[in-house]
N, CA and C of each residue as an Amber inpcrd file, in Angstrom:
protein
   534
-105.7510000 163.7110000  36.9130000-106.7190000 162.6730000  36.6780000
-106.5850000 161.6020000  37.7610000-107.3190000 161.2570000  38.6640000
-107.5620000 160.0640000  39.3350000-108.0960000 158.6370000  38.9640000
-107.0460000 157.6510000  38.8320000-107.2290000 156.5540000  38.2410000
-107.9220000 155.8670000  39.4400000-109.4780000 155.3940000  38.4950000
-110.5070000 154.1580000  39.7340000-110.3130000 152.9500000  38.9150000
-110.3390000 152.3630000  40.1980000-110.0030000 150.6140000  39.8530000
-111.9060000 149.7020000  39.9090000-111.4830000 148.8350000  39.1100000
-112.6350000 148.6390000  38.5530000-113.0060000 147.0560000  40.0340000
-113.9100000 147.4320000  39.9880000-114.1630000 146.3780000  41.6950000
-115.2730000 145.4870000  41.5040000-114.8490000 144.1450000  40.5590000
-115.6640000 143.1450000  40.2650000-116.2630000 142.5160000  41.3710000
-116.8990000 142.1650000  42.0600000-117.2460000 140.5040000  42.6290000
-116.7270000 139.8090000  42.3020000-116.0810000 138.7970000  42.5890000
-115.4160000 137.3000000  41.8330000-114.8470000 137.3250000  40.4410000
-114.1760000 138.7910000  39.9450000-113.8930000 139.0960000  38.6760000
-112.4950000 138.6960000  38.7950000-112.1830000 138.2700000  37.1760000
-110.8530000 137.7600000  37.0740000-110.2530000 139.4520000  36.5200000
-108.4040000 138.9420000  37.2670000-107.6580000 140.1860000  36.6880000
-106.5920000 140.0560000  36.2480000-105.7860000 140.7810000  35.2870000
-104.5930000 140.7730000  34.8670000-103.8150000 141.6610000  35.6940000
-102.7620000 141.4100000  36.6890000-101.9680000 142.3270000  37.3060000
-100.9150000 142.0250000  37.0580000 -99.8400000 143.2020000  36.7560000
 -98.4810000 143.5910000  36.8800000 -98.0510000 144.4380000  38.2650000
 -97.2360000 143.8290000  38.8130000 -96.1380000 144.5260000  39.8200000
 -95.1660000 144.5890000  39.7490000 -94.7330000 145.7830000  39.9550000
 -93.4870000 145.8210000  39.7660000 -92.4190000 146.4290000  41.2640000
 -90.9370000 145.9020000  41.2900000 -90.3210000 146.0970000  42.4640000
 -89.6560000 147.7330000  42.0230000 -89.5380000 148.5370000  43.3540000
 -89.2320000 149.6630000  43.6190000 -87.8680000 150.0760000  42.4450000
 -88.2860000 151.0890000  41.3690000 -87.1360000 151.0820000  40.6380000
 -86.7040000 150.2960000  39.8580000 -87.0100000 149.3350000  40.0940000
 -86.8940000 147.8020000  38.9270000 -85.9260000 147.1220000  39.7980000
 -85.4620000 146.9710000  41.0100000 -84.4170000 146.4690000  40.8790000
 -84.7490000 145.0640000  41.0240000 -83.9480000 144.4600000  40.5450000
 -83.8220000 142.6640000  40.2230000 -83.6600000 142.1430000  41.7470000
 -84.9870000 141.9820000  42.1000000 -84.8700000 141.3700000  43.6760000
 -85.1100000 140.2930000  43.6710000 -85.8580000 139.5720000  42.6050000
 -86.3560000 138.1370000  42.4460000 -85.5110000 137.2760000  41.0220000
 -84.3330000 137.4540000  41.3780000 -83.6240000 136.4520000  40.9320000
 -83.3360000 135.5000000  41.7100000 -83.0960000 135.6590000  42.2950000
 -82.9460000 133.8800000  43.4690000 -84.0140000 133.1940000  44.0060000
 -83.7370000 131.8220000  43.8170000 -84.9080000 131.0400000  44.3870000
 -85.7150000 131.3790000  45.4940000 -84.5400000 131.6610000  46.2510000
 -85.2760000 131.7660000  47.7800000 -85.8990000 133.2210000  48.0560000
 -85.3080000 134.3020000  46.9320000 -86.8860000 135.3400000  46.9550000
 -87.8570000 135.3270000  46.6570000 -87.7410000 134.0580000  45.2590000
 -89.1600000 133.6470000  45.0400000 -89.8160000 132.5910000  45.9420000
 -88.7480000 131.7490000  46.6980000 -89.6810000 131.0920000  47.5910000
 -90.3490000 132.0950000  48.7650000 -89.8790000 133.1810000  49.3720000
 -90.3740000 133.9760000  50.1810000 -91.7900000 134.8040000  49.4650000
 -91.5900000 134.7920000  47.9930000 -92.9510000 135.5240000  47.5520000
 -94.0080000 134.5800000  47.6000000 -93.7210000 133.2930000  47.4620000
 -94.9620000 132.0160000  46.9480000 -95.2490000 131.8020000  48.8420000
 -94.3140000 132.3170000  49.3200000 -95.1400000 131.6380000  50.9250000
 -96.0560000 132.6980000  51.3740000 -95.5640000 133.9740000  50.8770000
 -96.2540000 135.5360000  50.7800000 -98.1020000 134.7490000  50.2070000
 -97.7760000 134.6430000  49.0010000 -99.0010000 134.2820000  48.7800000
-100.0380000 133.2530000  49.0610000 -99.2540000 132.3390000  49.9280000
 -99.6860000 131.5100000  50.6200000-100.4830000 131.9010000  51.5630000
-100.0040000 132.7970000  52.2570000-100.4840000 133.0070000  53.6860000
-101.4620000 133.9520000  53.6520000-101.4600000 135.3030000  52.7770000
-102.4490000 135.8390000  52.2520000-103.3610000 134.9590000  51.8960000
-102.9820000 133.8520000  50.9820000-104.7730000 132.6040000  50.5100000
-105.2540000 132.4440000  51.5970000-104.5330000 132.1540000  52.8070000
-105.4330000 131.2670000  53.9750000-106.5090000 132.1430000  54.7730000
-106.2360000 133.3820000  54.2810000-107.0960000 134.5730000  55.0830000
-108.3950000 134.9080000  54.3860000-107.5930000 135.0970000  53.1410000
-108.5170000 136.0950000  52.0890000-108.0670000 135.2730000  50.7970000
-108.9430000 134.1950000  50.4010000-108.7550000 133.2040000  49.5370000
-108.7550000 133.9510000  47.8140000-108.4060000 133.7200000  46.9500000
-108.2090000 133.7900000  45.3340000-107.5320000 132.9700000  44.7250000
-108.0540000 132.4610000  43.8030000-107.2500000 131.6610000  42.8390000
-106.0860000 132.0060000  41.7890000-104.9760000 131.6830000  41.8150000
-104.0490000 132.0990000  40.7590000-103.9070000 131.4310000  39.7370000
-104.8030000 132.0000000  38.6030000-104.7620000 131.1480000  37.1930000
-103.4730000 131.4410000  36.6220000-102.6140000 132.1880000  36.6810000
-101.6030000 132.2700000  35.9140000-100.3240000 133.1200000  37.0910000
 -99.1390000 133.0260000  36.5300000 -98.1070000 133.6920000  36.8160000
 -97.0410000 133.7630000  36.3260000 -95.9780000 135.0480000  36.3920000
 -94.5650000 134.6480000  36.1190000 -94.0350000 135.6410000  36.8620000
 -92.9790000 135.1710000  37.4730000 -92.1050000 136.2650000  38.3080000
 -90.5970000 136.3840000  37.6170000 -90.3980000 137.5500000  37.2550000
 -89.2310000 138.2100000  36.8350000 -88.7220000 138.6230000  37.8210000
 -86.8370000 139.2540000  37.3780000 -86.2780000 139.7540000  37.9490000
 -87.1120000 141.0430000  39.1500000 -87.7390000 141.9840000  38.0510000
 -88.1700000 143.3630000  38.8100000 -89.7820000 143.6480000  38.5950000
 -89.9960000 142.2660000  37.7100000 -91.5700000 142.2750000  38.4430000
 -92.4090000 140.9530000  38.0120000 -93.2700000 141.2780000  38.1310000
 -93.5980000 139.9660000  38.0720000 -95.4720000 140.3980000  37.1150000
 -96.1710000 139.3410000  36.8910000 -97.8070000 139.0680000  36.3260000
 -98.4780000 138.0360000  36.7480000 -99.8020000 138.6290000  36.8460000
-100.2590000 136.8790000  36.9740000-101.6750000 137.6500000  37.0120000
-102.9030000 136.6310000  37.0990000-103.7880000 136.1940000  36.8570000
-104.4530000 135.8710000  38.4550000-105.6050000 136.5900000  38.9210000
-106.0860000 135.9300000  39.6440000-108.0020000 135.9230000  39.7800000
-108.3000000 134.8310000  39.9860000-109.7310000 135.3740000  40.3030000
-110.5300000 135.2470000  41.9770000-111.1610000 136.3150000  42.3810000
-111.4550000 136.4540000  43.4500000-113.2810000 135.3630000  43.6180000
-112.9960000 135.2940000  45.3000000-114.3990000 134.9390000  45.2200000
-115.6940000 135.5630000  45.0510000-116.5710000 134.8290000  44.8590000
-118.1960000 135.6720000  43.9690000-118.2770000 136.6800000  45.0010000
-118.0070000 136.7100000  45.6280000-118.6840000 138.3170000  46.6590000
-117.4160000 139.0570000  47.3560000-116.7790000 138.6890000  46.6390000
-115.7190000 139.7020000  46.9010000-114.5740000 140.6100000  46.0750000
-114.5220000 141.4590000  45.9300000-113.8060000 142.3700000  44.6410000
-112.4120000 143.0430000  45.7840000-112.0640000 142.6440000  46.5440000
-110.7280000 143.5080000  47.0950000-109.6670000 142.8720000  46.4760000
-108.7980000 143.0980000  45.5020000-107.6260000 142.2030000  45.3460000
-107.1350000 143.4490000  45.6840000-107.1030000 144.7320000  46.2900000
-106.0640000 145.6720000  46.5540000-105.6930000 145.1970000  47.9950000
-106.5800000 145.0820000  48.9150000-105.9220000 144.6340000  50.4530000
-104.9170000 143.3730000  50.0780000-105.6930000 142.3290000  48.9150000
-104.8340000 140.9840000  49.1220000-102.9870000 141.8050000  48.8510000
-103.1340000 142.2090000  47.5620000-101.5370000 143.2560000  47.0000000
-100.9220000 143.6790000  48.1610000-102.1200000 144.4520000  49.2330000
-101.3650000 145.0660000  50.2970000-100.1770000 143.9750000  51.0570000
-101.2630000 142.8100000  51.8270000-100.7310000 142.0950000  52.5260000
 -99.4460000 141.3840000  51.7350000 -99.7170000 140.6440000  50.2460000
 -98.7180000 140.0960000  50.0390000 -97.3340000 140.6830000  49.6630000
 -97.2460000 142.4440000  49.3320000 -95.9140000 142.7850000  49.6500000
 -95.5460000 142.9910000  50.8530000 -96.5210000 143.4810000  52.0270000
 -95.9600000 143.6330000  53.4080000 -95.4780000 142.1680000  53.5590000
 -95.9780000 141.3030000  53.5690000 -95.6150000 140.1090000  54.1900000
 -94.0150000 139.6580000  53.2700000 -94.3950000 139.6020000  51.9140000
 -92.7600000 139.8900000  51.6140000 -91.9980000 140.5730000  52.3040000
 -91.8920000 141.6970000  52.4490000 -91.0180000 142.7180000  52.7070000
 -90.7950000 142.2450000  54.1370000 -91.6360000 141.9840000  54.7090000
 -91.0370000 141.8350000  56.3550000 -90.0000000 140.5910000  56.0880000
 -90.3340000 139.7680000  55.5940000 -90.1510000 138.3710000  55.4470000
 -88.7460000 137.9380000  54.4290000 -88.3140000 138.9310000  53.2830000
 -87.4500000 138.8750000  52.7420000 -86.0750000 139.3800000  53.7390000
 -84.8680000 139.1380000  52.8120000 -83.8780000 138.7440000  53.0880000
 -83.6580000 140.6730000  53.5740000 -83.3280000 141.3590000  53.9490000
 -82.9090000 142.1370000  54.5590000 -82.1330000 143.3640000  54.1870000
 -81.2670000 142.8050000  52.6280000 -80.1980000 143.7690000  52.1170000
 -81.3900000 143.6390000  50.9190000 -82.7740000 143.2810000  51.0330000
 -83.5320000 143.4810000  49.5830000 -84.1290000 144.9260000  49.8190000
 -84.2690000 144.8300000  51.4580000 -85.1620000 146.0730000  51.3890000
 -85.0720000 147.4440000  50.8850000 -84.0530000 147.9320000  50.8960000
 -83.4900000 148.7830000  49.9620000 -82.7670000 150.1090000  51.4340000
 -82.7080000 151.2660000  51.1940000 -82.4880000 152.3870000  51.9780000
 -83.9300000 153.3910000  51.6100000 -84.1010000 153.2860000  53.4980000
 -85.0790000 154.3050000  53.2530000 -84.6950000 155.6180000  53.9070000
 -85.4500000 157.1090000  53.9090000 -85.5110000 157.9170000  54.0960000
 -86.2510000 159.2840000  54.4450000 -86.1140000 160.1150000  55.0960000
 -87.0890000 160.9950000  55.2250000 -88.1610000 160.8500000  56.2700000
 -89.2490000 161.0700000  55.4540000 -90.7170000 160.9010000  56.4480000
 -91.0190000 159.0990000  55.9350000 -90.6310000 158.7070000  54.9920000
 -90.6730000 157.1520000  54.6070000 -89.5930000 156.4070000  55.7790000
 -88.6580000 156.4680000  56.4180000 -88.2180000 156.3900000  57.3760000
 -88.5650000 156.7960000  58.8680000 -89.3530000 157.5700000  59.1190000
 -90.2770000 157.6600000  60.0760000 -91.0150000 157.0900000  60.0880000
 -91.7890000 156.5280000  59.2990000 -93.3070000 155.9940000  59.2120000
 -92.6980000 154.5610000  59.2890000 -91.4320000 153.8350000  58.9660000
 -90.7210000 152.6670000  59.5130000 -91.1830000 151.8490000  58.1050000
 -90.8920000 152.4620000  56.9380000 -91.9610000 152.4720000  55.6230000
 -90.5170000 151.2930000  54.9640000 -90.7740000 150.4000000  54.2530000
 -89.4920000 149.6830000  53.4010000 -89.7100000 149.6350000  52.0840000
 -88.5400000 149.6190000  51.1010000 -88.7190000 149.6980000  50.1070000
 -88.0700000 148.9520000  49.4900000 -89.3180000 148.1980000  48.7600000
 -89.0510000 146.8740000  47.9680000 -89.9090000 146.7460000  46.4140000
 -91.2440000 147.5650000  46.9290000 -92.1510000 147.6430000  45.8860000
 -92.6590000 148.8340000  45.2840000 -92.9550000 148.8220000  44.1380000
 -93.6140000 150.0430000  43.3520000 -94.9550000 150.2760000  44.3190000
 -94.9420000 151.5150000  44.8300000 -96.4380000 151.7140000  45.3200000
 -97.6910000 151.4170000  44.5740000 -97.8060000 151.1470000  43.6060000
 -99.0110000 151.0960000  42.3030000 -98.7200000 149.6600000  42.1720000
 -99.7970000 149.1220000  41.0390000 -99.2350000 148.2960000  40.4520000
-100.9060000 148.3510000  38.9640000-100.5070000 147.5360000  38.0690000
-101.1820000 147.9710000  37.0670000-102.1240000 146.6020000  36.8180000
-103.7270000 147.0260000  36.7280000-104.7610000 146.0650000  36.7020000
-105.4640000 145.9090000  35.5780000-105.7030000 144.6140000  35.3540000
-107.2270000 145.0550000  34.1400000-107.7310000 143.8740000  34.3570000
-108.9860000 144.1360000  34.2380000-110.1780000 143.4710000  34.4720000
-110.1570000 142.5990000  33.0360000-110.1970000 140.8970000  33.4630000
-110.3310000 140.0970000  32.2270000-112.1360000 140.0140000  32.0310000
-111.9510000 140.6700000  30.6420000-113.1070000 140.6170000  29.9130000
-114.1730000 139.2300000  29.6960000-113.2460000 138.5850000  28.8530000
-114.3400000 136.8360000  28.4450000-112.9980000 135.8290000  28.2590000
-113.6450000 134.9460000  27.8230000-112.2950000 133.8450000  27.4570000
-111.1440000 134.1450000  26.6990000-111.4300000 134.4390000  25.6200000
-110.7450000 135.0910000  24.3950000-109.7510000 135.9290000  25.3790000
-109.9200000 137.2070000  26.0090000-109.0060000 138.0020000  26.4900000
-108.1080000 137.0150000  28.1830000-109.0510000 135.8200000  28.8530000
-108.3460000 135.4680000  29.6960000-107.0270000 134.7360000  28.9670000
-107.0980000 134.0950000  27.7930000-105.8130000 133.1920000  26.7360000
-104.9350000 134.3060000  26.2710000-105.5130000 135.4520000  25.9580000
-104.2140000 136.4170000  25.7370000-103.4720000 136.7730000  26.6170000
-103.6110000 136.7390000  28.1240000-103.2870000 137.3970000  28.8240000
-102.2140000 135.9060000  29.4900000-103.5900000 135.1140000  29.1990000
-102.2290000 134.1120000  30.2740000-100.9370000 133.9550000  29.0020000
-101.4270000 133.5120000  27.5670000-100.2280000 133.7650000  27.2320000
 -99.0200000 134.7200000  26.7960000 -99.4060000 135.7250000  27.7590000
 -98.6830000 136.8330000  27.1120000 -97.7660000 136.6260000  28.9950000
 -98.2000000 136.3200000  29.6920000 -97.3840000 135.8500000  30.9080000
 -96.3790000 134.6040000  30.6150000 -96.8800000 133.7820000  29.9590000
 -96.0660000 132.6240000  29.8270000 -95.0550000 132.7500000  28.9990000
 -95.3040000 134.1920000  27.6720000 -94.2860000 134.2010000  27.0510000
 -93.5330000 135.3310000  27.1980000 -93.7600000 136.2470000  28.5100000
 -92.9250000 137.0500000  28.8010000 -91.2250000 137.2160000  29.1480000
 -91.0680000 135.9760000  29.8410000 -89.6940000 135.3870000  30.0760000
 -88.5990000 135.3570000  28.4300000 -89.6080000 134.7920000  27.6070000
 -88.9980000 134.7490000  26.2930000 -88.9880000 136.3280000  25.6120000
 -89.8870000 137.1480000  25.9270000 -90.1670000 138.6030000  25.2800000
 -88.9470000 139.3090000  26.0070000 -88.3870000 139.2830000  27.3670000
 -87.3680000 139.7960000  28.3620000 -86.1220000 139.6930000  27.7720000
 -85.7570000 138.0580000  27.1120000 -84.5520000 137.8800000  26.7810000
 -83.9500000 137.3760000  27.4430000 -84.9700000 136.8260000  28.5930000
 -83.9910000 135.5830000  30.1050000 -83.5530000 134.2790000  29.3470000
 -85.0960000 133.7130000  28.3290000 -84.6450000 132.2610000  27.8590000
 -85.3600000 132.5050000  26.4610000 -84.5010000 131.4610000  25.6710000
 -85.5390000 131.2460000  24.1750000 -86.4590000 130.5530000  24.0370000
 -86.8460000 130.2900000  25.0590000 -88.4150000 129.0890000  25.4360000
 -89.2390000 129.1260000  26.5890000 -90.1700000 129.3330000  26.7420000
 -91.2540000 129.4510000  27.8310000 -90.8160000 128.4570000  28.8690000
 -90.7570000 127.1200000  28.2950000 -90.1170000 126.0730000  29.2120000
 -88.9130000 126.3160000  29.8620000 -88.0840000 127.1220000  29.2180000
 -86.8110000 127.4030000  30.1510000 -86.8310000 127.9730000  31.0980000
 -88.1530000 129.1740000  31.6410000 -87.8570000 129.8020000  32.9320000
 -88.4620000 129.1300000  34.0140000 -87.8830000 129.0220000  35.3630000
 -88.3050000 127.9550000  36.3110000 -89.5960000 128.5990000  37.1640000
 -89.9860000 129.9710000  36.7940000 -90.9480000 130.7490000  37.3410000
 -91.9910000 131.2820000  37.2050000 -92.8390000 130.2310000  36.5480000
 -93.8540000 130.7040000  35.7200000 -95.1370000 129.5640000  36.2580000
 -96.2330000 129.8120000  35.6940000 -97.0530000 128.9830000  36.1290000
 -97.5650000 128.0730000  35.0690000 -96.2390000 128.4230000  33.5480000
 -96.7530000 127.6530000  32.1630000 -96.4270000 125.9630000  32.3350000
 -95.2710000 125.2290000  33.7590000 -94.8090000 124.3800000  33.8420000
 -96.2570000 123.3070000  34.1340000 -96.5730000 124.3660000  35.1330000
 -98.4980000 123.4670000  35.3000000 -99.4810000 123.5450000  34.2130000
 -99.2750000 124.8010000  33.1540000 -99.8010000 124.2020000  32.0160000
 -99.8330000 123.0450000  31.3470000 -98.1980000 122.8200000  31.3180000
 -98.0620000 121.9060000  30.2680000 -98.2740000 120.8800000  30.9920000
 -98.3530000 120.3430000  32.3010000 -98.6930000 119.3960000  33.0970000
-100.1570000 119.0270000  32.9720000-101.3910000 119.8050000  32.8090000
-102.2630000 119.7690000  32.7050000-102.6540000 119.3770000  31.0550000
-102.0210000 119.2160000  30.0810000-102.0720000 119.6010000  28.9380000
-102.3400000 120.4910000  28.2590000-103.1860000 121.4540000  28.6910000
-102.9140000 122.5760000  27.6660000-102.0210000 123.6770000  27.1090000
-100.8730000 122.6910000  27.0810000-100.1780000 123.7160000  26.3200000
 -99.4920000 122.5900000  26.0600000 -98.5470000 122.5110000  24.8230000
 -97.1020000 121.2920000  24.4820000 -96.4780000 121.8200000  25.1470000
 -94.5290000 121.4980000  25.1840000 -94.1310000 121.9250000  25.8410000
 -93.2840000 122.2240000  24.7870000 -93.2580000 122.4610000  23.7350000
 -92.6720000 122.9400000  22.8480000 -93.2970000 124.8120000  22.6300000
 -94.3330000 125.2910000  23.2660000 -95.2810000 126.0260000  23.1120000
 -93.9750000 127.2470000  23.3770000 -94.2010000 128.0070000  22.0310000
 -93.5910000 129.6510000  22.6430000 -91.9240000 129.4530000  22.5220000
 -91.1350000 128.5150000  21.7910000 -90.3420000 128.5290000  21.7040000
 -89.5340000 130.1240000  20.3990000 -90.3400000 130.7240000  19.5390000
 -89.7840000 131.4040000  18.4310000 -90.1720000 132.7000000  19.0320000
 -89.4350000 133.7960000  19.0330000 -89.2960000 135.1370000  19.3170000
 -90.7010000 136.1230000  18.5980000 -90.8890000 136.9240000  19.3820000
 -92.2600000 137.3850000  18.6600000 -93.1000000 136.8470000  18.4250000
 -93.6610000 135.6620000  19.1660000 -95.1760000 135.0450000  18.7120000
 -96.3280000 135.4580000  19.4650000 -96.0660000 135.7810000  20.7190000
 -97.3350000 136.7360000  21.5540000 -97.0800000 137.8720000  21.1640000
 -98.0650000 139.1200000  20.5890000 -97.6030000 140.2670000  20.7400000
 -98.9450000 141.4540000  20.9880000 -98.8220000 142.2850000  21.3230000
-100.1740000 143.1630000  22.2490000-100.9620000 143.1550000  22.9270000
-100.4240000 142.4960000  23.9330000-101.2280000 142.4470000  25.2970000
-100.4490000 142.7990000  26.1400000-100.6630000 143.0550000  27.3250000
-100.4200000 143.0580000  28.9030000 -99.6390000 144.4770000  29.0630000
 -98.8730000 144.7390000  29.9900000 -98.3890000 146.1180000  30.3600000
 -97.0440000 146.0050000  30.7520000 -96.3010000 146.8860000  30.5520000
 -94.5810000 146.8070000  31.1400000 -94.3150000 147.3610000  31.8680000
């Protein structure tokens, strides 16, 4: 079966990525500062908005919406793991091999990564909060507020959310992808 990706115009999406194997490459600040400059530099080319995020150890979610006439968020994915990968620390890249070693290929990321097209409002609030309370679903912290990597800190800055929000185990449950 050949999986087609659904290619909105200016459509919002729910994406999961995940790193090669799972391994925990984004525990340290400064891998996540190398991913947020990743996505930086990708915006300045090929602009999208990031309504939501959270970066875990071995992968990460988030939320983005593209502009009205444009549906590629696969080139943006492309660039922002190449640009990681060149750009990260060196012992992240992993060991490569084979014809993936010929091709001068690194391995940091899952070749795939998993999409869905946000439907209406209703499904964009499940999704962002099923990102915000993923950190707590993992077992990193017992509160949304506790992980430093998420994009729920600008929630609660903005007000919509307390900051008490998502503190009890099991309160988001059936959405998003693992």
């Amino acid at each position: 079966m050949r999986y087609r990706r659904n290619w909105v115009p200016g459509g919002c999406f729910f994406f999961t990525v995940v790193t090669r194997r799972r391994r925990p490459l984004l525990t340290r600040a400064d891998s996540v500062d190398v991913l947020r400059a990743a996505f930086r530099s990708v915006r300045t080319e090929r602009p999208f908005r990031v309504d939501a995020i959270v970066v875990l150890p071995d992968h990460l979610h988030c939320i983005w919406t593209l502009p009205e006439d444009d549906a590629d968020f696969a080139t943006r994915w492309r660039l922002v793991k190449t640009w990681f990968t060149r750009q990260c620390e060196p012992s992240l890249r992993g060991q490569v091999a084979g014809w993936r070693a010929a091709r001068g290929e690194q391995v940091v990321w899952q070749r795939r990564y998993w999409e869905h097209t946000v439907r209406d409002a209703e499904d964009f609030v499940r999704h962002v909060e099923y990102i915000h309370y993923n950190p707590v679903r993992h077992g990193y912290v017992g509160a949304a507020r506790e992980w430093p990597y998420s994009s729920f800190h600008r929630y609660v800055r903005a007000g919509l959310y307390p900051l008490q929000w998502a503190g009890v185990p099991d309160e988001i449950d059936g959405v998003g992808h693992e």
